[in-house]
C-alpha positions as CSV (number, residue, x, y, z in Angstrom):
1,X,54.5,-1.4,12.7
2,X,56.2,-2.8,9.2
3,X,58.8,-0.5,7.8
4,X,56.7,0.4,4.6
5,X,53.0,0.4,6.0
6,X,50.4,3.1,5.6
7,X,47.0,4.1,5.9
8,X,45.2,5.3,2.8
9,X,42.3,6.7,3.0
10,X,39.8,7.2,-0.2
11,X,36.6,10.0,0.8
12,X,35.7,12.9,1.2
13,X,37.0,16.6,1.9
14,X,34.3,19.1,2.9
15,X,33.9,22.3,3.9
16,X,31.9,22.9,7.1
17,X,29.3,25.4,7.8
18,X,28.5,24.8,11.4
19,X,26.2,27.1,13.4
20,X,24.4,26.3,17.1
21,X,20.6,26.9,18.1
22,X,18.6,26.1,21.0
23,X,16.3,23.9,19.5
24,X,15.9,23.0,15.6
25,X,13.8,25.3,13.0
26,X,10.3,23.5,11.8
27,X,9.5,23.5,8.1
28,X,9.5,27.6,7.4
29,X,11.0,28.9,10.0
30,X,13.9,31.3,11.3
31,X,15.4,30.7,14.4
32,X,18.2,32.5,15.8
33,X,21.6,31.1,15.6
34,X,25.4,31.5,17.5
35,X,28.7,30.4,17.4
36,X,29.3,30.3,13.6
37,X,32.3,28.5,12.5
38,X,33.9,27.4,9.2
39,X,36.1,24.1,9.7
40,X,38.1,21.6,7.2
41,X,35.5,18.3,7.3
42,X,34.5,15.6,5.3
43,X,34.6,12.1,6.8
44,X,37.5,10.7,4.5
45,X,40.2,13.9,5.5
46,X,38.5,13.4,9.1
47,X,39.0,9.8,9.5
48,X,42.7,10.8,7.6
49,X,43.6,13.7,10.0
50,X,42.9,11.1,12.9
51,X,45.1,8.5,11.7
52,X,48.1,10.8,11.3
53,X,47.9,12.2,14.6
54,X,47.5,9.5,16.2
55,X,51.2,9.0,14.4
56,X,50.7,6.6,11.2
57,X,51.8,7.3,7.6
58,X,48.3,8.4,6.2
59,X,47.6,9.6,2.7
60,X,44.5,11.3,1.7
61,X,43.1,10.1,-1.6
62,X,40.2,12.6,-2.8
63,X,39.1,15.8,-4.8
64,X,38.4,19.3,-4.2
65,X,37.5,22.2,-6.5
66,X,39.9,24.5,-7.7
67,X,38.7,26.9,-5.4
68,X,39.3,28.7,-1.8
69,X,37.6,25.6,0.4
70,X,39.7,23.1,-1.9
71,X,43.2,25.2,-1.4
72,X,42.1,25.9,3.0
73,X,40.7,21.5,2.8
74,X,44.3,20.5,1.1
75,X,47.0,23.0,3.2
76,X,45.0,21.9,6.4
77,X,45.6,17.6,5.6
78,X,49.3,19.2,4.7
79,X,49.6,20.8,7.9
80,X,48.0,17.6,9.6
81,X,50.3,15.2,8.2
82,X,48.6,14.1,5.6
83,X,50.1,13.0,2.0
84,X,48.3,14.8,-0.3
85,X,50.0,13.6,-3.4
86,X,46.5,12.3,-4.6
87,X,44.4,14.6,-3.6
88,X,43.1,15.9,-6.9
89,X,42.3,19.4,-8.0
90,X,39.2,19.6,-10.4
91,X,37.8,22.5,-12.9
92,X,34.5,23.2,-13.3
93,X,33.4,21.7,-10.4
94,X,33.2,22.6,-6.6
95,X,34.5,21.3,-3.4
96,X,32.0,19.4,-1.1
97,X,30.5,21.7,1.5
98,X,28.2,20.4,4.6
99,X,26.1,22.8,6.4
100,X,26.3,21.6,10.5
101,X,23.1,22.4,12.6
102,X,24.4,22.0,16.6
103,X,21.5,21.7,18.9
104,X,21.7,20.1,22.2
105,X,24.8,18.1,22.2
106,X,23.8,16.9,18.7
107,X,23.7,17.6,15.3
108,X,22.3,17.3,11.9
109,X,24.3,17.7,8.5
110,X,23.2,19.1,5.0
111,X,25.8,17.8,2.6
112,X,26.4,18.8,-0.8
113,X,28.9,16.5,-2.2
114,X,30.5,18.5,-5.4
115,X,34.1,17.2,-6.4
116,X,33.5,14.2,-4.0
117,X,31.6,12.5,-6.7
118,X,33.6,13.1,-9.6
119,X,36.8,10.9,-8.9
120,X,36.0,6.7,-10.2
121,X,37.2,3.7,-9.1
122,X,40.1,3.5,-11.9
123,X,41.0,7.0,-10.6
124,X,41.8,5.3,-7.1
125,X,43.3,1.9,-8.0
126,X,45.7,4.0,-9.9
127,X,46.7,6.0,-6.7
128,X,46.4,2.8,-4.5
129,X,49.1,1.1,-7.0
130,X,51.3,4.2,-7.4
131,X,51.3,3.9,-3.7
132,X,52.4,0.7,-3.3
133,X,55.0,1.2,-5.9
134,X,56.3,3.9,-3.7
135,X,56.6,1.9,-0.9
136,X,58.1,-0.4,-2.8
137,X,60.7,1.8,-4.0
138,X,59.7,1.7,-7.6
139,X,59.5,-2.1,-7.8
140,X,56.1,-2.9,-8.7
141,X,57.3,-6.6,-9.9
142,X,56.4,-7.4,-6.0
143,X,52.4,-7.2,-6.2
144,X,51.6,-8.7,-2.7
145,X,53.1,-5.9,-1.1
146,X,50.5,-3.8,1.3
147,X,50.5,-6.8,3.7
148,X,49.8,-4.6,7.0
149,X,49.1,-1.2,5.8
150,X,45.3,0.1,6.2
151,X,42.3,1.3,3.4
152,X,39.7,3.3,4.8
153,X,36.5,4.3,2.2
154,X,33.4,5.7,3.5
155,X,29.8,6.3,1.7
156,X,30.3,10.0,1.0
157,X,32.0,9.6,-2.5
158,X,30.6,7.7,-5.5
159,X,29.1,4.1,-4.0
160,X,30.4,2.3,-7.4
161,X,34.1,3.7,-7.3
162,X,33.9,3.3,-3.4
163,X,33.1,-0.6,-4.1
164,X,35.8,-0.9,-7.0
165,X,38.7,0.7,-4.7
166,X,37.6,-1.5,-1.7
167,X,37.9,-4.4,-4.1
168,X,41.4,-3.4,-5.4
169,X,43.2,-2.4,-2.4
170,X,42.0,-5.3,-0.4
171,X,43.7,-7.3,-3.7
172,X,47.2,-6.0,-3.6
173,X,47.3,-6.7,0.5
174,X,45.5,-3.9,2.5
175,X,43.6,-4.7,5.9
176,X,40.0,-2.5,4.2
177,X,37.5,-0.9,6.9
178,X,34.8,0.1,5.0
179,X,32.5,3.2,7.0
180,X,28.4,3.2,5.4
181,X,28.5,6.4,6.1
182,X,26.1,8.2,5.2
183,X,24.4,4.8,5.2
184,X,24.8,2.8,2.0
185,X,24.8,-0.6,1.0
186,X,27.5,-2.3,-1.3
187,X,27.2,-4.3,-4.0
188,X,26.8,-7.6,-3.4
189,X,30.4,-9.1,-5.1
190,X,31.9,-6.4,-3.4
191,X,31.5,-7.7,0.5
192,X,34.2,-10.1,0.7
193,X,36.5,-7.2,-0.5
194,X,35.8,-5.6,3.0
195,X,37.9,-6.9,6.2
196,X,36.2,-4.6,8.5
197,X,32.5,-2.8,8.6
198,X,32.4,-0.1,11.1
199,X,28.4,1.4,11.1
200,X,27.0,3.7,14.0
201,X,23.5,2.4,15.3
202,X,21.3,4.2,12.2
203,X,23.4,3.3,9.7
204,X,23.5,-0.6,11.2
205,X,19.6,-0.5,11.3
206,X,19.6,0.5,7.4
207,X,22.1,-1.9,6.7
208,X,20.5,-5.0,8.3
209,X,17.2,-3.9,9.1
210,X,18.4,-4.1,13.2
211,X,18.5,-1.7,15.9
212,X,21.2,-2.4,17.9
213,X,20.0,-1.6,21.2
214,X,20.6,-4.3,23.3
215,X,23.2,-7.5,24.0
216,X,20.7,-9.6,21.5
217,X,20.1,-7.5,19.0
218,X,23.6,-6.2,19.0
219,X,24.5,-9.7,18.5
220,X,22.4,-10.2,15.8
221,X,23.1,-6.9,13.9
222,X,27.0,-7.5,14.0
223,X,25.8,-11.3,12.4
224,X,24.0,-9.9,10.0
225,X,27.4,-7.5,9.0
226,X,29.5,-10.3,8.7
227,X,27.2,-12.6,7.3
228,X,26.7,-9.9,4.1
229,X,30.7,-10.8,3.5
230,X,32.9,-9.2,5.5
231,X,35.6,-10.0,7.9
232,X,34.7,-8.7,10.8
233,X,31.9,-5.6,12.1
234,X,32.1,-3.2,15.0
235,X,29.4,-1.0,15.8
236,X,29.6,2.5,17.1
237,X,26.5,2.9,19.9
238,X,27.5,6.9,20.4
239,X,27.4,7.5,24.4
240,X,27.0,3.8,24.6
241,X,30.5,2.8,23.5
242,X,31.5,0.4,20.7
243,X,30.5,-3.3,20.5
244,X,31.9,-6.2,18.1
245,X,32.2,-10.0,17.9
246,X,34.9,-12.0,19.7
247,X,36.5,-15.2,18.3
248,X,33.8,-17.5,19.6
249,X,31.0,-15.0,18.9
250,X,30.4,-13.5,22.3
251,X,29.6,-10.0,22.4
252,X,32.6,-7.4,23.3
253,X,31.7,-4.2,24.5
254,X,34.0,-0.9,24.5
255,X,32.6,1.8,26.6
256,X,32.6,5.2,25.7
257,X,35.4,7.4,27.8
258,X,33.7,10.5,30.0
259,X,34.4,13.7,29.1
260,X,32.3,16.9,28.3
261,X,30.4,16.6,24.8
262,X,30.8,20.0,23.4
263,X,30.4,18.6,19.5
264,X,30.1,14.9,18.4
265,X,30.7,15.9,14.8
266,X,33.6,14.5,14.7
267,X,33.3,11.7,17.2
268,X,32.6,8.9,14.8
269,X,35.4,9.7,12.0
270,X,38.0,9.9,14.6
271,X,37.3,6.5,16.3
272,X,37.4,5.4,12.7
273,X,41.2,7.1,11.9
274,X,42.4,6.1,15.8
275,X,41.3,2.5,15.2
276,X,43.0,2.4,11.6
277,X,46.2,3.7,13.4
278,X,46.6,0.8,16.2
279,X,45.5,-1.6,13.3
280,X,48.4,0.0,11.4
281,X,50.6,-1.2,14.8
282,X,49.1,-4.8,14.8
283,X,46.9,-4.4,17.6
284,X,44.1,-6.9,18.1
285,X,40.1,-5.4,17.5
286,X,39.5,-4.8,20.6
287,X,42.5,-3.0,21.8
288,X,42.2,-1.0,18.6
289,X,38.4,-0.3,19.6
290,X,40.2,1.4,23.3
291,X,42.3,3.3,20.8
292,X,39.4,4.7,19.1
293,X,37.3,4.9,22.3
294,X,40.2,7.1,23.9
295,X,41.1,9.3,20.7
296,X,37.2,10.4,19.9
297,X,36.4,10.9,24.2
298,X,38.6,13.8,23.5
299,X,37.5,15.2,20.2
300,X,33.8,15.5,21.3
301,X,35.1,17.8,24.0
302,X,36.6,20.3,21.5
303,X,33.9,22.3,18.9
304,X,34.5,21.8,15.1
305,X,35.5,18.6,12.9
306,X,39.1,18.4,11.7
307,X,40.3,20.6,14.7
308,X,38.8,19.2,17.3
309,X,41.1,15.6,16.4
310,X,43.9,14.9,19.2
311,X,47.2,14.2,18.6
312,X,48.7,11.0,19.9
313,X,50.5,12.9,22.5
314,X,47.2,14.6,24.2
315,X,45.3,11.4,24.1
316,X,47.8,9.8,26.3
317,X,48.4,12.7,28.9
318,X,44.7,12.7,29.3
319,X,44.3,8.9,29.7
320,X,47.9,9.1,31.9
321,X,49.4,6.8,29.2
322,X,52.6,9.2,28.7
323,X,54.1,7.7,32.3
């Protein structure tokens, strides 16, 4: 890992109202409800929590309201690890909020983005530069100088600032991954700005009109990824595993890990942040796709978002990689 690198990670911070039933409500009606929980979400300080604990020099880039979610959202990144130096505190407008339905092993998400929205994509090329001046010890003379640290953007804050800090940090040197999540499409120009697209199977389908399903058409979605601009695509298949492209454009697949799904909430976020992490060690794809694979088999056996992430240290005792 080089002495100065970091993951940054621009997105969201949410509150999460999560709540499980036996089956879903139709259109007008009540059904009973159990195991309500309030947890620290969003899939930028997700995807941020991961990184750090999977041991890597993360800082959250984001806002909050100035109110109780935003002071529980920004102490919880704190107590994660987490630089918040740039996670911004707003007036007059609230902190993001998503309301979790849990029904058989899945789930389905009502979010309402407040303060997530508000920050643009000056707002975060600013941070990204203070950053690297930081790193740099003050010398920002150096421009070239995040060569092996990590961005990580997502499709839960404003699509136009999300494009314009993808552009930016992928000019002063990052290594960008770049989640549609929910699914969105960039802006054409801004595609070569991202070095690594990391959809599930919806989002891919929206994306490129494909359902990954099988070797050929995960072969042709992951195509289609690349061929819109960027680097390189993996695609998270959920139970399925993780598939991507190698060098002479046979398909790789990562299985998912067994465990007992409790809550996939925060499955996807935390193969994201685990991934960034052995990036952030300069690991090859696929041996950062393991890392991911590993970190998120444990998080879907926990309930909740942000605390159901595992450290570095539990994800190797339960994989026997502490020998």
């Amino acid at each position: 890992m080089a002495d100065h690198s970091i993951v940054a990670v621009f997105g969201s911070m949410n509150m999460d109202l999560s709540v499980a039933c036996e089956r879903m409500p139709r259109a007008g009606e009540t059904v009973g409800g159990s195991g309500f929980i309030t947890n620290a979400g969003g899939k930028g300080a997700n995807q941020a929590v991961a990184a750090a604990r999977m041991g890597a020099h993360t800082c959250m880039i984001g806002a909050v309201g100035r109110d109780t979610f935003g002071d529980v959202l920004v102490a919880g990144l704190q107590d994660a690890g987490v630089g918040v130096e740039f996670a911004t505190r707003l007036d007059g407008v609230e902190t993001g909020t998503a309301t979790i339905i849990r029904c058989e092993s899945d789930n389905r998400i009502v979010l309402s983005p407040g303060a997530n929205h508000a920050l643009a994509g000056e707002d975060v090329a600013r941070a990204l530069r203070r950053l690297v001046a930081d790193e740099l010890d003050g010398d920002a003379s150096e421009i070239a100088p995040a060569a092996g640290s990590v961005f990580i953007a997502q499709g839960e804050c404003d699509l136009m600032a999300t494009a314009a800090a993808l552009s930016c940090a992928h000019e002063l040197g990052f290594y960008t991954i770049f989640n549609p999540a929910p699914a969105c499409d960039l802006p054409a120009g801004a595609w070569p700005a991202v070095d690594l697209v990391c959809p599930n199977e919806t989002e891919c389908q929206v994306l490129t009109g494909i359902l990954p399903t099988d070797d050929a058409s995960c072969v042709a979605a992951l195509n289609a990824l690349v061929d819109k601009g960027a680097g390189a695509a993996v695609i998270t298949l959920g139970g399925a595993g993780s598939v991507a492209l190698g060098d002479d454009g046979e398909l790789l697949r990562m299985p998912a890990l067994s465990s007992e799904v409790v809550d996939t909430t925060a499955a996807g976020d935390t193969f994201i942040g685990a991934l960034a992490a052995a990036r952030l060690e300069g690991l090859p794809l696929f041996e950062c796709m393991a890392a991911g694979a590993r970190a998120s088999a444990v998080t879907v056996s926990r309930l909740g978002a942000q605390q159901s992430i595992p450290t570095r240290a539990e994800v190797e005792r339960m994989f026997g990689l502490d020998d």
